[in-house]
C-alpha positions as CSV (number, residue, x, y, z in Angstrom):
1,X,38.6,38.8,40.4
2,X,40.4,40.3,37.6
3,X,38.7,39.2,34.3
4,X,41.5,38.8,31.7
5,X,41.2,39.8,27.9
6,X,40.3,37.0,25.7
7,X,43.3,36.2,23.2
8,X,42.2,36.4,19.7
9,X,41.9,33.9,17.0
10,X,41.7,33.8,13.2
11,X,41.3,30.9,10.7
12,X,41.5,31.9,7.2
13,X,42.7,29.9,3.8
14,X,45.8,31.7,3.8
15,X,46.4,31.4,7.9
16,X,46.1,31.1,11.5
17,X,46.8,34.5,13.4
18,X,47.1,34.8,16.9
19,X,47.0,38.4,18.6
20,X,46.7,39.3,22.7
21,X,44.6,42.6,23.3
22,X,45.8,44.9,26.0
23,X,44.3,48.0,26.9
24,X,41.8,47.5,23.8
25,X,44.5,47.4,21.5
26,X,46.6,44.3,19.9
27,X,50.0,44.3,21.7
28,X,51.1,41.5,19.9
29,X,50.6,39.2,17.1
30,X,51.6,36.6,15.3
31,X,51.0,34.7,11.9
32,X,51.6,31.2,10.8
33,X,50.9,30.9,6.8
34,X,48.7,28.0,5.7
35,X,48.1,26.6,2.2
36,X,44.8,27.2,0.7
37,X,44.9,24.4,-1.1
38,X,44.6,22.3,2.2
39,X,41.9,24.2,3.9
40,X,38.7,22.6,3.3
41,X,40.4,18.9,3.6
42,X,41.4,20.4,6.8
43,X,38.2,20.8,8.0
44,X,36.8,17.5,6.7
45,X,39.9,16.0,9.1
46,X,38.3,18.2,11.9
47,X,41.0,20.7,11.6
48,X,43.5,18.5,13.0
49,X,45.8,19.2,10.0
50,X,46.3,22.9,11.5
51,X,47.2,22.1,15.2
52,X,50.7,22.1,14.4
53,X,49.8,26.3,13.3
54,X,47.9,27.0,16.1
55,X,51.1,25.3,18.8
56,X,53.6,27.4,16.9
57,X,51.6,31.0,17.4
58,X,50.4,30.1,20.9
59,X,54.3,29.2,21.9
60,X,55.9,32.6,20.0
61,X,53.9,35.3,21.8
62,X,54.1,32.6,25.2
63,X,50.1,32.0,25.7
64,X,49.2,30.6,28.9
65,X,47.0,27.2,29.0
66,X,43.7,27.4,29.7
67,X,43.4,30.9,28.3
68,X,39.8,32.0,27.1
69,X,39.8,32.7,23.5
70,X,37.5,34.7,20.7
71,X,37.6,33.1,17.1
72,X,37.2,34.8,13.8
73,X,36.6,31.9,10.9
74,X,36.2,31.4,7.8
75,X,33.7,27.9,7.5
76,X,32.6,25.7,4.7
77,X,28.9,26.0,5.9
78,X,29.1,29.5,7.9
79,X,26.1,31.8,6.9
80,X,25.7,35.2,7.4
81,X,23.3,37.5,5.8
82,X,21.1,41.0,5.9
83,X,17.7,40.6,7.0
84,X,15.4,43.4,6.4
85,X,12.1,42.5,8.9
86,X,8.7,44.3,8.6
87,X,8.6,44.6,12.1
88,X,10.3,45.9,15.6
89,X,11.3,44.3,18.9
90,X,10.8,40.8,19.4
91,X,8.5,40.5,16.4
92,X,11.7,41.2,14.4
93,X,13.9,39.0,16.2
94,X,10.7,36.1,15.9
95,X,10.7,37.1,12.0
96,X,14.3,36.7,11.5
97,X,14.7,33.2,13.8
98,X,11.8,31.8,10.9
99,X,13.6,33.1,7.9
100,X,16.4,31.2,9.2
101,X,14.5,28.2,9.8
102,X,12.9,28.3,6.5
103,X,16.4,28.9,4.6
104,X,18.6,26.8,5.8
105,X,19.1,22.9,5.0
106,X,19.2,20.2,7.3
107,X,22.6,19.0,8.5
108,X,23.6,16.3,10.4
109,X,23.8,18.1,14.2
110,X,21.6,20.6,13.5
111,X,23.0,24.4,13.6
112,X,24.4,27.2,15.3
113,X,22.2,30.4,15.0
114,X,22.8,33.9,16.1
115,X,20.6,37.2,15.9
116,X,21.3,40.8,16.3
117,X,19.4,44.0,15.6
118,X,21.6,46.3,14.1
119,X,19.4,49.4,13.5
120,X,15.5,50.5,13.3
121,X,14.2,52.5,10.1
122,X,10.8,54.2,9.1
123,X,9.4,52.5,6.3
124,X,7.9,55.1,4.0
125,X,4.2,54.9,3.4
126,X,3.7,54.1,0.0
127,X,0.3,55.2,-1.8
128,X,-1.7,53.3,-3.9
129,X,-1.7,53.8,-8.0
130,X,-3.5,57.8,-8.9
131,X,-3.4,58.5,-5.3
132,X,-1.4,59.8,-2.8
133,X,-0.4,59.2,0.9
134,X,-2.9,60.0,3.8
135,X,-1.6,63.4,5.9
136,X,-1.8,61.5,8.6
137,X,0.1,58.3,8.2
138,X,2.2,56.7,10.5
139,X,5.1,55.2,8.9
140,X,5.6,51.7,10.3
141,X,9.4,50.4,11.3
142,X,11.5,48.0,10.0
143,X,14.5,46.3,11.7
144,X,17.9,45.8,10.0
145,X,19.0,42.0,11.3
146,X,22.2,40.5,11.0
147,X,21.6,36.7,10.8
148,X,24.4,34.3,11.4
149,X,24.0,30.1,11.4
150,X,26.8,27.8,10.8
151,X,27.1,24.1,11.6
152,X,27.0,23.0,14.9
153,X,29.7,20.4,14.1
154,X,31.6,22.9,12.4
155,X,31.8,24.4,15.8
156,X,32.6,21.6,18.1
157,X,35.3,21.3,15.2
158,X,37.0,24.9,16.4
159,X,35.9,24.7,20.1
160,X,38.1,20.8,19.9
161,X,40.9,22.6,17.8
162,X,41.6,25.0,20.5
163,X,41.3,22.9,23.4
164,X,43.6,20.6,21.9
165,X,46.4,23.5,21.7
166,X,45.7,24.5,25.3
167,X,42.4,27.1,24.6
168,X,39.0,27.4,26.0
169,X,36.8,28.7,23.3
170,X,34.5,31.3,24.8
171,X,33.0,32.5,21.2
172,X,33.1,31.8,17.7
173,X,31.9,33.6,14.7
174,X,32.5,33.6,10.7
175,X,34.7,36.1,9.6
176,X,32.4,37.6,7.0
177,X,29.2,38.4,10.1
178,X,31.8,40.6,11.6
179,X,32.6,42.0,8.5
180,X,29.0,42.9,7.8
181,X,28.4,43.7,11.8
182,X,30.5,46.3,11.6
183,X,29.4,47.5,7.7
184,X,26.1,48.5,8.9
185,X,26.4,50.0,12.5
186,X,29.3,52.5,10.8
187,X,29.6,55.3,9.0
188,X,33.0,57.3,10.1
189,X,32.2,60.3,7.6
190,X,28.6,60.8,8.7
191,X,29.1,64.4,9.1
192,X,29.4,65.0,5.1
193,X,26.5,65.3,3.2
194,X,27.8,63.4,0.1
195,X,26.5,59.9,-0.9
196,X,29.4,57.9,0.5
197,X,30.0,53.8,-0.1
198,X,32.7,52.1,2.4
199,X,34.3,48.8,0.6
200,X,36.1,47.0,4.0
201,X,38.5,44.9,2.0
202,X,39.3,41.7,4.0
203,X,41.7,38.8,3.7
204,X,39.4,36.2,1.9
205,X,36.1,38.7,1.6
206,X,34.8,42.1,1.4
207,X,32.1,44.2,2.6
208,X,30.0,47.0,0.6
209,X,27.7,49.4,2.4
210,X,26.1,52.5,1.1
211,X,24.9,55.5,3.1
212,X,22.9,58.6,1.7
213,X,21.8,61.4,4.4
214,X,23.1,59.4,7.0
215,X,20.9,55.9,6.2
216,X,22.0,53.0,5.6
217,X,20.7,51.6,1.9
218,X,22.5,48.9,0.9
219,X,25.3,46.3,2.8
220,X,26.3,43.0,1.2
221,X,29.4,40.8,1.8
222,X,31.3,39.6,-1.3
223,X,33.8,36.4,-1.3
224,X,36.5,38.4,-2.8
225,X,38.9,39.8,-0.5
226,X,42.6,41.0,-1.2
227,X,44.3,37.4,-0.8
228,X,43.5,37.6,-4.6
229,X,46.3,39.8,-5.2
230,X,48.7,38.2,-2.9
231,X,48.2,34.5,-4.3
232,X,48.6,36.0,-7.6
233,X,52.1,37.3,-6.8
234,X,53.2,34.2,-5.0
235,X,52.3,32.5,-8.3
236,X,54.0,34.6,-10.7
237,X,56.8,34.3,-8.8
238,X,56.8,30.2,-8.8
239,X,56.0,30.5,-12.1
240,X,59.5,32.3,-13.1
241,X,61.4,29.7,-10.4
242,X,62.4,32.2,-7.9
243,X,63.5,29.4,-5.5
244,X,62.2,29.0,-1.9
245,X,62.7,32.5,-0.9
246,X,59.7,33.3,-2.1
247,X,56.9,32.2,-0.2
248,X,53.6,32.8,0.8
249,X,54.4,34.8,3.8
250,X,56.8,36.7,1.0
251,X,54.3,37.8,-1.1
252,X,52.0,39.1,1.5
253,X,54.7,41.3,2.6
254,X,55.7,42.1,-1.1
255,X,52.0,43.5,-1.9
256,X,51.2,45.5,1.1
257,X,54.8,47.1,0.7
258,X,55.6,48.0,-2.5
259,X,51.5,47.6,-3.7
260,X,49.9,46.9,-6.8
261,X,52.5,46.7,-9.6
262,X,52.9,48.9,-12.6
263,X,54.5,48.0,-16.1
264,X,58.4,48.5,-15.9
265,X,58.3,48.5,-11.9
266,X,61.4,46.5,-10.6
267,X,59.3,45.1,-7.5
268,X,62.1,43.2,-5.8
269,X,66.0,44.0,-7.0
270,X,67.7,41.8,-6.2
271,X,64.8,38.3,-7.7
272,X,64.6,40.5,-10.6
273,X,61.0,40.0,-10.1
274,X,59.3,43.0,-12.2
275,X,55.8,44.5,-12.2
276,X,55.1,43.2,-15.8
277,X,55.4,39.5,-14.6
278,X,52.4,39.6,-12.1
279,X,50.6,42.2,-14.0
280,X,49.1,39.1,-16.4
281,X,47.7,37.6,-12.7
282,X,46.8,40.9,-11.1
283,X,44.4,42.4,-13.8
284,X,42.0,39.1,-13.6
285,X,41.6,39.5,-9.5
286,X,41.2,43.3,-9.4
287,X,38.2,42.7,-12.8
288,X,36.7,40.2,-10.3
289,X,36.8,43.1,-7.6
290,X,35.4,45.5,-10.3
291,X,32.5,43.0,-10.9
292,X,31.6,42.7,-7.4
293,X,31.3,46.6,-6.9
294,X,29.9,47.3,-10.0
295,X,27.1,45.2,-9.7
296,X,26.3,45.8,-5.8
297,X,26.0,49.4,-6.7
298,X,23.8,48.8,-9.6
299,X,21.1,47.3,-7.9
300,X,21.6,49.1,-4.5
301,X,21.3,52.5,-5.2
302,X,19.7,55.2,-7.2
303,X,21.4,56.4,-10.3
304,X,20.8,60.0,-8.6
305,X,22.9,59.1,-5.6
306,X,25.6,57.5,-8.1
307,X,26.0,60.3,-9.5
308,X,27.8,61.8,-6.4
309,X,28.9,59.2,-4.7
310,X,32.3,59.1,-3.1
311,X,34.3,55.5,-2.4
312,X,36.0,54.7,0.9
313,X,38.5,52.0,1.3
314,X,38.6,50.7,4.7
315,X,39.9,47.3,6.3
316,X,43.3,45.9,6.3
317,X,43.3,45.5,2.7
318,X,43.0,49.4,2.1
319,X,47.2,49.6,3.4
320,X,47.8,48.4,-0.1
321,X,49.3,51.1,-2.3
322,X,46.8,51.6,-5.5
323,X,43.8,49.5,-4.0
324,X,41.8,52.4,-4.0
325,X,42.6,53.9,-7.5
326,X,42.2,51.0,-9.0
327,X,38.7,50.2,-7.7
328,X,38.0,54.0,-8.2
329,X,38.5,53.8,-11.9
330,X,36.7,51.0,-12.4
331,X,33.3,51.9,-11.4
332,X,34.5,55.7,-12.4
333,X,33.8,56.9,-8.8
334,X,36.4,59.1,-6.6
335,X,37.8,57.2,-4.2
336,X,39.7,57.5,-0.9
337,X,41.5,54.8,1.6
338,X,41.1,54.7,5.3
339,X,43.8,52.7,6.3
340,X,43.6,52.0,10.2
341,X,46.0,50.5,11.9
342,X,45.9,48.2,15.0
343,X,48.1,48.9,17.6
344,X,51.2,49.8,15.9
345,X,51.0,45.7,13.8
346,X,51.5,46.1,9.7
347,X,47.9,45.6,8.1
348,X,48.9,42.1,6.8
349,X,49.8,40.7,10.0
350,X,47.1,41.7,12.0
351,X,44.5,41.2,9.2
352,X,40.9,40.9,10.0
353,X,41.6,40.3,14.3
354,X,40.9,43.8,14.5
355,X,37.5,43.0,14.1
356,X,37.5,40.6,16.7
357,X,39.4,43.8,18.7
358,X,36.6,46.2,18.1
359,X,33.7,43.3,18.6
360,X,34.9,40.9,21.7
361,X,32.1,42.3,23.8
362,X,28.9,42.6,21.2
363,X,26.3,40.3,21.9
364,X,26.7,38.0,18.6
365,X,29.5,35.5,19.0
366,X,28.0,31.7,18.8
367,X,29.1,29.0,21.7
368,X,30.0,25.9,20.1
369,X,27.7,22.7,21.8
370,X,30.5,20.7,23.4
371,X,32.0,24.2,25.1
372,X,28.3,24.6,26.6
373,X,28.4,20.9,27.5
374,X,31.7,21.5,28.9
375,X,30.4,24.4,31.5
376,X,27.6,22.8,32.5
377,X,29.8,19.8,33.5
378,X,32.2,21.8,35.2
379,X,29.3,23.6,37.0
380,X,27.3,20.1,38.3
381,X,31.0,19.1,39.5
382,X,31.4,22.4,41.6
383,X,28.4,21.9,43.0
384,X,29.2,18.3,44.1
385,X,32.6,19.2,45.8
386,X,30.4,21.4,48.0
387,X,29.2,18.9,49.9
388,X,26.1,18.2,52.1
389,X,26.7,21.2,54.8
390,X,26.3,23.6,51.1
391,X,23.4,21.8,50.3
392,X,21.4,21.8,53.4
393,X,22.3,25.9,53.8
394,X,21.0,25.9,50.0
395,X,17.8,23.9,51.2
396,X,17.5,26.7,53.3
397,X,17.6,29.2,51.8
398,X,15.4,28.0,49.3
399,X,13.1,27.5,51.9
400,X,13.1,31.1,53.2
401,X,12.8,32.5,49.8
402,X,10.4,30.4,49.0
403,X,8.5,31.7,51.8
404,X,9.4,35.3,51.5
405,X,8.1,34.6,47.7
406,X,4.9,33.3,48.8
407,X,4.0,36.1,51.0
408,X,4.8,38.9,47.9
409,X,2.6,36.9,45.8
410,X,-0.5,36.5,48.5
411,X,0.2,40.1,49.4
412,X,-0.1,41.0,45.5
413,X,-3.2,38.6,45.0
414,X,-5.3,40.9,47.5
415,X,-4.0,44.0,45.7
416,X,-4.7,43.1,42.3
417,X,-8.3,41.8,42.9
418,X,-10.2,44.8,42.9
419,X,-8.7,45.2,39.6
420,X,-9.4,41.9,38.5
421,X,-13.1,42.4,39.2
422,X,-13.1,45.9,37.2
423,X,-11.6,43.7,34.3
424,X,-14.1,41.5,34.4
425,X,-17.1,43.9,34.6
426,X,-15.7,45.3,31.3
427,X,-15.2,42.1,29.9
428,X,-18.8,41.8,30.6
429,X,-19.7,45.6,28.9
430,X,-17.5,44.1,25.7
431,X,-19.4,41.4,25.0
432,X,-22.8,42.7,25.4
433,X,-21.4,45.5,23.1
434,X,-20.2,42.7,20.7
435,X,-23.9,41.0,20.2
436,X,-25.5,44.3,19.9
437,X,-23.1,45.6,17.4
438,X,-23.9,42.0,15.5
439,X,-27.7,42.7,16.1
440,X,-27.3,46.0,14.5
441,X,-24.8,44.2,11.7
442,X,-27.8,41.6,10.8
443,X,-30.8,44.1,10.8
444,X,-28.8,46.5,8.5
445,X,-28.0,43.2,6.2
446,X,-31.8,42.4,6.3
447,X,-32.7,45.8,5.0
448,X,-30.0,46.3,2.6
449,X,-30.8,43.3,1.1
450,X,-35.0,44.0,0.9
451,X,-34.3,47.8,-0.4
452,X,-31.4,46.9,-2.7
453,X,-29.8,49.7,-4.5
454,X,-31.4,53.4,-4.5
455,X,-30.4,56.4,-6.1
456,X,-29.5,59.9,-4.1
457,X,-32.2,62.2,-5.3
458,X,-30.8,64.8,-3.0
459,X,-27.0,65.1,-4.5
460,X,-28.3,65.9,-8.5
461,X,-30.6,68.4,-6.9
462,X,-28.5,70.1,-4.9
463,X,-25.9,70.2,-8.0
464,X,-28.5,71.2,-10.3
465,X,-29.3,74.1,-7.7
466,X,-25.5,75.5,-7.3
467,X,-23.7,74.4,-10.9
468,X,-26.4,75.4,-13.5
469,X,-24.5,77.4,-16.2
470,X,-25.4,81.2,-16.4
471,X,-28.5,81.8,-18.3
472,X,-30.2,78.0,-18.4
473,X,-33.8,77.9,-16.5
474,X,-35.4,74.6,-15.2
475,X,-38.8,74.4,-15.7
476,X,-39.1,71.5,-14.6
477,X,-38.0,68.4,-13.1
478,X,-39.2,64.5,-13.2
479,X,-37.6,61.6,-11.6
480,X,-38.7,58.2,-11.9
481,X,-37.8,54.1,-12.0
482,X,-39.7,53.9,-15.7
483,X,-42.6,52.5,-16.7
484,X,-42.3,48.9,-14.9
485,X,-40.7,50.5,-11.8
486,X,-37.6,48.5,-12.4
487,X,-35.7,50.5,-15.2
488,X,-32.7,52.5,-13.8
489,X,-33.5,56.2,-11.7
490,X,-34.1,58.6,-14.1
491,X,-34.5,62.2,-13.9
492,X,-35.5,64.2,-16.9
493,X,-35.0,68.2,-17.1
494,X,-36.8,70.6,-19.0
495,X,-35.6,74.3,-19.5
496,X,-34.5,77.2,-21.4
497,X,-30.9,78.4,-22.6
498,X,-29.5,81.0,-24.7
499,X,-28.5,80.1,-28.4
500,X,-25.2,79.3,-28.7
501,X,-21.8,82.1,-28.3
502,X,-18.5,81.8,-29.2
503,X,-17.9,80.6,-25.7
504,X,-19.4,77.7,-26.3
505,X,-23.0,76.2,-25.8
506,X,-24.4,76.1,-22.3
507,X,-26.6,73.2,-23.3
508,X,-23.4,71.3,-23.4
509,X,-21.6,72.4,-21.3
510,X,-23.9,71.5,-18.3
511,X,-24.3,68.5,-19.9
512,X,-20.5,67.9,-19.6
513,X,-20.5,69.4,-16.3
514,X,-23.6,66.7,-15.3
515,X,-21.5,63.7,-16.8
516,X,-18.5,64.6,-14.9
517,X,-20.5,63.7,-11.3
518,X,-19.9,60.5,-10.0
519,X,-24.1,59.5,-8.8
520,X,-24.4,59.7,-13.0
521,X,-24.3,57.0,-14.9
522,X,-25.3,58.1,-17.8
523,X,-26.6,62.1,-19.4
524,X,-27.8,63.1,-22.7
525,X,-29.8,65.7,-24.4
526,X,-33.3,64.3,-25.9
527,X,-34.5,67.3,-27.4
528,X,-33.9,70.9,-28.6
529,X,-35.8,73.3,-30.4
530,X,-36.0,77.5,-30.5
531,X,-38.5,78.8,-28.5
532,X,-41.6,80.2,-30.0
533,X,-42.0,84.2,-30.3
534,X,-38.3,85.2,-32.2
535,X,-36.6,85.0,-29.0
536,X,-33.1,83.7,-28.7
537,X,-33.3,81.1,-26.8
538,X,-34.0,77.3,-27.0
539,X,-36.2,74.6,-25.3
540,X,-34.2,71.0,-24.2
541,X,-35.2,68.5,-22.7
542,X,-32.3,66.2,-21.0
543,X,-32.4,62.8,-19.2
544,X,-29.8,61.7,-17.0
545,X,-29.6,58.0,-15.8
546,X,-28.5,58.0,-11.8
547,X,-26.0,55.4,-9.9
548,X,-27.6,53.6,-7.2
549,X,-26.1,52.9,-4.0
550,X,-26.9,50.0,-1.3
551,X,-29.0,51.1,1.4
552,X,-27.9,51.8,5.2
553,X,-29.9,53.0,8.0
554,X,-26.5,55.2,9.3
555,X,-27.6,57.5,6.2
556,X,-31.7,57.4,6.4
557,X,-31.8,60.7,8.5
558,X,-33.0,63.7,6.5
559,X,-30.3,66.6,6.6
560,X,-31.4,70.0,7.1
561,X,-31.4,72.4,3.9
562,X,-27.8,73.7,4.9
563,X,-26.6,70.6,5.7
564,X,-27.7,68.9,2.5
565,X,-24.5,69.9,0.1
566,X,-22.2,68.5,2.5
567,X,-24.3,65.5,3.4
568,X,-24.9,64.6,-0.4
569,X,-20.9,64.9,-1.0
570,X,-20.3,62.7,2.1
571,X,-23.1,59.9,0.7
572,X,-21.0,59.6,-2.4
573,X,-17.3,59.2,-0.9
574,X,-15.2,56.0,-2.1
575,X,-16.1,52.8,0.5
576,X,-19.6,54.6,1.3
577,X,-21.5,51.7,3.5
578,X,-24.8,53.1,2.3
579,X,-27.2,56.0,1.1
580,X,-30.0,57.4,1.7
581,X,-32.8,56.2,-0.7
């Protein structure tokens, strides 16, 4: 059966467009001009208001009934936003379903949801404070989500609009997620090097995504789009009486023709309808354009990447001559268009349906709750008409498949027991692994707790062996806990060392050089005085107050004498569970 291209819908303020796709491209379209005034009373009336619209498209390109239809929308209570989840795979899609949950307000009917993982990016591993990263981190993922929700009523709203002009409503979805859809997934100058950001200008919204070294870092859908400009000129022109002539439809075609106006530009001959008498309208609608960018890429990207960015306009509102000088200048950035064009259609008639061209067969487009409804009535009906003799061969097959099913799983249950019991003998291992380790937890909590905190004897010693400045002798060494056995570790030195040079005073200096270790708490010289018989040197004596560290029986094994540097180095690492007393 021949599966026939969906015709394509959209439903802005300004209008309802109506376009047939053939061969992936719009053949032909056509555009009915609504006033924007009337749109959101429309909806409260259930869009009834705009039936009239829809008729008058459908009968001009000669639409047959019953036809399956995509619609692009723009709703009072359609959502669609960027969520970045901590997480890949279904963990993403379970974060993103909660966020929604948690964000949105209740509403009578409840609401229409839609997911979709646009792209997967490392998240850099970010070190603590005077640190920096572990070699060997693995840098975990995050997913880039697209979230869409709109009212469910809302949607039984479009799915009833189009039935009543002769449409079945296969999917619907707000203008501005197809608009940011196709933002992130994107990027048609990836092959350049330069720090490039891509402003889609729509009908009634606009789109700004940013891309350095071929990542996305920033997309965000503004409600500005280039309908600004166009109501503007429709309203200077009313303003100066033009007569009918100039309409809405008028002024659409007057913008993306002759573009934005300049001072002393004679726009239309023979209104006498000059540049400087929409030029007062204009400026305010291109400043809130300006704000929207400006800001976006304030907060969105580095002032490093700003520096050599480039700006793309894309989208039908990029056909406008000036659009993209005009937004260049205001945020100071070079700037290019990308007008595209959709099969052959001016920009302004085929407007934003050639997002619904590029996106009828993505996975993201919402099925309003009566059309479901409506298919699972029309299945249970076909599968009355079938009849008893239908049934009974259904019955049977049924029957043999639930047989056939049986056998697989019997036939499976025999294979997979040896396995089973292996899992259960190492269930078995596990858990008698699990109460030893928990012995082993309680007896080293027992003894940690009846020791307390010792010092490591071992790591001043074997620093006092290896770092002793040149020309200072031990002669000898005392450690002890004071005289009620409860005072800190102490360990007092006694020795020799040359007088002071202009290099300095070894005395201090290994006493600097002892402070600096992290065992000592505390150093300092008690005594000095020259030694007796003219020589020149001096006797010191020194005490140096050691940290203590809990107790663990993992470190109660005496190292070996070549062991013992490393093995006192490794006793005193950050986190240490214990040291040897």
């Amino acid at each position: 059966m021949i599966q026939r291209e969906p015709i394509l819908v959209s439903l802005s303020p300004s209008g309802v467009r109506v376009a047939i796709a053939v061969g992936g491209e719009i053949s032909r379209v056509h555009r009915v001009m609504l006033d924007p005034d009337t749109f959101e009373a429309g909806w409260q009336k259930n869009l009834q208001p705009f039936d009239d619209a829809l008729r008058t498209a459908l009968n001009t390109l000669q639409v047959r009934p019953g036809s399956p239809a995509l619609v692009l929308y723009h709703g009072p209570h359609s959502v669609a936003d960027v969520f970045n989840a901590p997480a890949s795979g279904p963990a993403a899609l379970r974060a993103a379903d909660l966020y929604l949950q948690q964000t949105l307000p209740n509403v009578q009917g409840g609401w229409l949801t839609a997911l979709k993982a646009l792209a997967e990016v490392p998240e850099t591993p970010v070190a603590l404070a005077g640190t920096a990263p572990a070699a060997n981190a693995k840098p975990g993922m995050r997913t880039l989500m697209l979230t869409v929700a709109d009212s469910a009523n809302d949607g039984d709203s479009l799915a009833h609009w189009l039935r009543r002009c002769g449409l079945r409503a296969v999917g619907i979805l707000p203008t501005k997620a197809a608009m940011l859809h196709q933002a992130m997934i994107s990027d048609p100058m990836s092959a350049s090097a330069q720090p490039r950001v891509y402003v889609h200008m729509g009908e009634h919204a606009m789109t700004i995504s940013g891309w350095v070294d071929g990542k996305l870092c920033l997309a965000r859908c503004a409600e500005v789009g280039y309908s600004l400009l166009c109501d503007a000129m429709y309203r200077s022109g009313r303003g100066q009486q033009l007569g009918d002539v100039f309409t809405r439809e008028y002024a659409t075609r007057l913008a993306f023709s002759v573009g934005l106006p300049k001072r002393g530009e004679m726009m239309d001959q023979g209104l006498n309808f000059r540049g400087d008498d929409v030029l007062p309208l204009v400026q305010p609608a291109l400043q809130r354009f300006a704000i929207e960018l400006r800001q976006t890429l304030r907060f969105g990207m580095l002032e490093s990447d700003l520096a050599r960015v480039k700006l793309w306009i894309t989208g039908p509102g990029s056909a406008i001559t000036g659009i993209g000088a005009a937004l260049g200048d205001s945020v100071d950035l070079a700037s290019e268009c990308l007008a595209t064009r959709a099969g052959g259609a001016a920009e302004d008639q085929v407007g934003d349906l050639a997002l619904a061209l590029v996106m009828r067969q993505e996975q993201v487009w919402m099925t309003p709750p009566s059309t479901q409804l409506q298919s699972i009535a029309l299945t249970t009906r076909k599968s009355m008409r079938a009849g008893v003799a239908v049934a009974v061969l259904a019955l049977g097959a049924m029957g043999i498949n639930a047989y056939l099913k049986s056998r697989a799983a019997a036939t499976q249950i025999a294979t997979l027991q040896p396995r089973a019991a292996e899992i259960e003998s190492r269930r078995a291992a596990e858990s008698a692994l699990t109460n030893l380790e928990s012995r082993e937890t309680a007896i080293n909590t027992i003894l940690s707790d009846a020791l307390g905190e010792r010092p490591i004897w071992r790591a001043p010693l074997v620093f006092l062996s290896q770092a002793t400045e040149a020309g200072v002798e031990f002669v000898e060494i005392i450690g002890d806990y004071g005289g009620s056995g409860k005072d800190s570790p102490t360990l007092t030195l006694r020795g020799r060392a040359p007088n002071a040079e202009d290099d300095g005073d070894p005395i201090l200096k290994l006493l600097a050089a002892i402070k600096s270790e992290s065992y000592v708490e505390a150093a300092r010289i008690v005594s000095t005085q020259a030694e007796t018989g003219g020589t020149k040197r001096r006797e010191f004596v020194m005490s140096v107050q050691l940290k203590g560290v809990a107790f663990h029986p993992s470190q109660a094994a005496v190292a070996s004498v070549e062991e013992a540097p490393a093995q006192a180095q490794a006793d005193l690492q950050p986190g240490i569970q214990g040291a040897t007393p």
